[in-house]
C-alpha positions in Angstrom: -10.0 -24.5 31.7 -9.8 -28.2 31.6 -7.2 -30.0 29.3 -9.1 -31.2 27.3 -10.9 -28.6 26.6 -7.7 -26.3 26.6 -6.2 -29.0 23.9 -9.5 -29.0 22.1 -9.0 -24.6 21.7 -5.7 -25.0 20.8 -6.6 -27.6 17.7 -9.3 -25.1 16.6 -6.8 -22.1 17.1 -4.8 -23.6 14.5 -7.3 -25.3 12.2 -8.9 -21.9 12.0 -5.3 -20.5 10.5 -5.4 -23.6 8.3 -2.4 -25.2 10.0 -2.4 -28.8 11.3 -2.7 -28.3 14.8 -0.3 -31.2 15.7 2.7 -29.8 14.1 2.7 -27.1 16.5 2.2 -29.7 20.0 4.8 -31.4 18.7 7.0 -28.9 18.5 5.6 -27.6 21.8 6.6 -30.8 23.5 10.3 -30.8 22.1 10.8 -26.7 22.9 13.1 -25.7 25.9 11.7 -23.7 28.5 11.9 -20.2 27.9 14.0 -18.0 30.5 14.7 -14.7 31.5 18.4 -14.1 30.2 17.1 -15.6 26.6 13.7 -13.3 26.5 15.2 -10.0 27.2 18.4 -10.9 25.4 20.6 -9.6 28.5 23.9 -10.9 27.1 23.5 -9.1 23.6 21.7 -6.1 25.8 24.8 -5.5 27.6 27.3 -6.2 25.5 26.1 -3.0 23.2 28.1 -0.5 25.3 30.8 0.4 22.4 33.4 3.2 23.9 35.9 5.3 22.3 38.3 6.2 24.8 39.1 4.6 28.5 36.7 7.1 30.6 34.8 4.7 32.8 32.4 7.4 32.9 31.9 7.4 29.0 30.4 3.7 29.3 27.3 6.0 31.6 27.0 8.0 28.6 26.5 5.7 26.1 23.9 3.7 28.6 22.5 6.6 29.4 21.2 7.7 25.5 20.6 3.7 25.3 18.1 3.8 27.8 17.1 7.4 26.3 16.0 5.7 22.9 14.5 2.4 24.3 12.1 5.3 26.3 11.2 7.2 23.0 10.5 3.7 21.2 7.9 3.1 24.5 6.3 6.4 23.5 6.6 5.6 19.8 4.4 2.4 20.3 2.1 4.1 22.3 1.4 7.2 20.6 1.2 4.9 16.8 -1.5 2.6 18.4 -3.7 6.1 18.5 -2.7 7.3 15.4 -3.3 4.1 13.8 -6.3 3.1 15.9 -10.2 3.7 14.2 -12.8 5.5 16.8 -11.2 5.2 19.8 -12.4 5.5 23.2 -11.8 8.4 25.2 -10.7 5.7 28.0 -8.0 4.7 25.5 -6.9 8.0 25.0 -6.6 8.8 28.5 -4.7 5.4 29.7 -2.6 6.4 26.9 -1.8 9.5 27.7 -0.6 8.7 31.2 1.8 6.1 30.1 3.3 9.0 27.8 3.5 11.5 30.4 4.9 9.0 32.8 7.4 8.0 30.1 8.3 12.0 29.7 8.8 12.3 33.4 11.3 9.1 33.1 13.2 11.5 30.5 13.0 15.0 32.6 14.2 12.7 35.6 16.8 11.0 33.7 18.7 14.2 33.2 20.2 13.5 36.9 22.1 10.9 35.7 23.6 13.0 32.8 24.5 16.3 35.2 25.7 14.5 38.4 26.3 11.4 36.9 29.5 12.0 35.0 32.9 13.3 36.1 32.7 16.8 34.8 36.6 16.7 33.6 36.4 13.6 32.1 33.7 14.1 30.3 34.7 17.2 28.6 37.7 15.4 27.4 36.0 12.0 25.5 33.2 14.5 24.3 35.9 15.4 21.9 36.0 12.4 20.4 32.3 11.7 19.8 32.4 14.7 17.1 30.0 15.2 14.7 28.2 12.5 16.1 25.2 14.7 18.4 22.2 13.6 20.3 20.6 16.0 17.6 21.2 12.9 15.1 18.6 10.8 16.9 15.6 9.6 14.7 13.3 8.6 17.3 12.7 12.2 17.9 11.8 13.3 14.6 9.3 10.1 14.0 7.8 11.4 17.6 7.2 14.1 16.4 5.7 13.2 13.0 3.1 10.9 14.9 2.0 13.8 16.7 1.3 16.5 14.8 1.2 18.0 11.4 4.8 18.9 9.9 3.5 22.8 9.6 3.6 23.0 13.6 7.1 22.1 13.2 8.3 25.1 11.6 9.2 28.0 14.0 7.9 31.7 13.0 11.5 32.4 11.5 10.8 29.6 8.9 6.8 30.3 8.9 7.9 34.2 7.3 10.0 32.0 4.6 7.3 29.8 3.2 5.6 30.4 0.2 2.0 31.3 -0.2 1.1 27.7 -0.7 4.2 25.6 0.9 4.7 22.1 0.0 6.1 19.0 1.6 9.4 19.8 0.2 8.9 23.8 1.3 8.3 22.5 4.9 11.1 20.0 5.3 13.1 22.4 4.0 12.3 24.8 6.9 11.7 22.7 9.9 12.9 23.9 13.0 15.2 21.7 13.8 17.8 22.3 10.6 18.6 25.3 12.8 21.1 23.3 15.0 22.9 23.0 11.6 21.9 25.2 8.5 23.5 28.4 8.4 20.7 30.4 5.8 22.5 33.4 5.0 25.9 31.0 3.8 24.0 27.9 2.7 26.6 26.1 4.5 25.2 22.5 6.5 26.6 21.3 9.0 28.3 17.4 8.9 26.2 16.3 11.6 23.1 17.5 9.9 24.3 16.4 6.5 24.6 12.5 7.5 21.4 12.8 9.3 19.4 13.9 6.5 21.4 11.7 4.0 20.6 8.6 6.3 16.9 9.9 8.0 14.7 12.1 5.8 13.1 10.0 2.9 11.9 7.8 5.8 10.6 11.1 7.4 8.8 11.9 3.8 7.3 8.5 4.2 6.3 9.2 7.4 4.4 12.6 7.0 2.4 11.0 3.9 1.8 7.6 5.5 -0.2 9.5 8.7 -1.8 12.3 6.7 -4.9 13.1 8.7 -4.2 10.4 11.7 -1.4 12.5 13.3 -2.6 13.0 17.0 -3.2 16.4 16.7 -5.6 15.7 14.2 -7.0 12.4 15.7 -8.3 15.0 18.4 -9.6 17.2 16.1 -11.9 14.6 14.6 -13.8 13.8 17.7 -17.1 14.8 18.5 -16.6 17.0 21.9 -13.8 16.0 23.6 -13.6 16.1 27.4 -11.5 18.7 29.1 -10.1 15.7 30.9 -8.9 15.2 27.5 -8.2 18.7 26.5 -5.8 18.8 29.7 -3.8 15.9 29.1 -2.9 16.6 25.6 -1.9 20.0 27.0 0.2 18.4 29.9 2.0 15.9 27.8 2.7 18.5 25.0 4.3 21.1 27.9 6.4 18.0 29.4 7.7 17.1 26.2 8.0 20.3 24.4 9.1 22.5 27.2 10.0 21.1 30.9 12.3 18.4 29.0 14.1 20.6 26.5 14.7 22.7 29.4 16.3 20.1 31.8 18.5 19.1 28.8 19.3 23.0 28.0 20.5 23.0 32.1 22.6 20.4 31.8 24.4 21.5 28.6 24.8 24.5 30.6 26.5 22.4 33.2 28.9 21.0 31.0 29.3 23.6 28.4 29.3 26.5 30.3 30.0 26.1 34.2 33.0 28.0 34.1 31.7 30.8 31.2 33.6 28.6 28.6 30.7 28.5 26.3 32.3 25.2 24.6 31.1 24.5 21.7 28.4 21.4 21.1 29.5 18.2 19.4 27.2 18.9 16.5 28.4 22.6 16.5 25.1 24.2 16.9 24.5 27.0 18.8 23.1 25.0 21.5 21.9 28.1 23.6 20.0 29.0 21.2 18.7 25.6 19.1 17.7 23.7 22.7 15.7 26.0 24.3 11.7 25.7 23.6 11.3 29.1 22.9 13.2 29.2 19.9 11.9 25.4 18.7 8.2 26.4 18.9 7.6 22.8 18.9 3.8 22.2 19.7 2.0 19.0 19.0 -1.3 20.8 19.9 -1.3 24.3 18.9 -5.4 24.7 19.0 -5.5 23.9 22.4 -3.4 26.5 23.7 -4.2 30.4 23.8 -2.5 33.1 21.9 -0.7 34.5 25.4 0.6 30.8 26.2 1.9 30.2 22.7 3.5 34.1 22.6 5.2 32.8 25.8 6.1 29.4 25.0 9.1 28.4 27.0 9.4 31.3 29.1 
């Protein structure tokens, strides 16, 4: 494009907005170059690493669910653009669906770093003093999840018996599968860690669930006219990475830690972290429709 013609587009850019187009090549001309350091904010990026004790190692832990969280936001902005998005494309979906998959992978691969990248000793001694605090108290997986699929696929078949004939918002939240990790039923006793979170998190997550009523993925799908089975297979695929090869990876390397030596240490959160991480007893499926009776009566195994 010629500059004139380039200055010329600019001036009708901003006259279209209603804004006096020379205001803004004024300021242009008295802006300092932009640079990298400033763009990615690398100084304010790296000085977020906050420890609690003197373990170099605990500095990789902190990065490590840093870099875990800036993944799920990736995912997050992805997955909101087709929830949000009117009549789109199968080619959409599909790009779409690769970058979320690929994202997944980062955090099944990322696991590495937590198993063999820690001192095993150390570790288990500045774990102490992270309590309550638990990777369970992280909102980015709940509002994942919300995107993807209707709250009733959140509930596992324990909760599912508890519901009432005709469950409500309230009766769902009240039974999701992931109060497990800190709502002893039979007591009524919660959990701190659970406690805080829902104190801080859930009347955003009530937000949530009304705000994508019939635009949750799950239901975006449902409202197309013949999907491909190129389609129908990715859903599937990034519903088993996220929903079963990752909770596994993280269930092994709680093992590692919490159980090497048949110590069966006790989680940060104080769940019953055999039990709450593995898939089988989550029942978390974004897509339950596409899946047969025989995969989900074996989901996880």
């Amino acid at each position: 494009m010629e500059n004139n013609e380039l200055i010329k587009a600019i001036e009708e850019k901003y006259k279209a907005l209603g804004e006096n187009p020379e205001t803004y090549l004024k300021g242009l001309l008295q802006a300092k170059p932009i640079n990298y350091w400033d763009y990615i904010q690398v100084d304010t990026l790296l000085s977020l690493q906050k420890t609690r004790t003197d373990f170099k190692d605990e500095e990789i832990f902190v990065m490590y669910h840093q870099v875990t969280e800036l993944t799920l936001k990736m995912m997050i902005h992805e997955i909101k653009q087709l929830s949000e998005g009117e009549n789109l494309s199968e080619e959409i979906w599909l790009t779409k669906l690769d970058r979320l998959k690929r994202y997944t992978r980062m955090l099944i691969t990322s696991f590495d770093i937590m198993k063999d990248g820690m001192s095993y000793d150390d570790y288990n001694v500045f774990r102490s003093t992270l309590t309550p605090a638990s990777g369970f108290q992280s909102a980015s997986f709940r509002y994942l999840e919300l995107y993807c699929t209707k709250l009733e696929n959140l509930v596992n078949s324990q909760g599912q018996q508890r519901l009432p004939q005709n469950p409500t918002m309230e009766d769902y939240f009240e039974n999701l599968y992931w109060k497990d990790a800190g709502y002893n039923r039979k007591t009524g006793k919660i959990s701190l860690t659970l406690l805080q979170f829902i104190e801080k998190y859930e009347a955003d997550f009530k937000v949530l669930v009304e705000k994508t009523k019939g635009k949750t993925l799950e239901e975006r799908v449902a409202q197309m006219e013949n999907p491909s089975e190129e389609l129908k297979d990715k859903l599937k695929q990034f519903d088993h990475f996220y929903n079963v090869a990752w909770p596994l990876v993280h269930l092994d390397t709680a093992q590692h830690y919490l159980n090497r030596k048949g110590e069966s240490k006790a989680a940060t959160g104080g769940s019953e972290w055999k039990k709450y991480l593995h898939p089988k007893y989550q029942q978390r499926k974004f897509f339950p429709k596409l899946w047969s009776k025989e995969e989900i009566a074996n989901w996880g195994e």
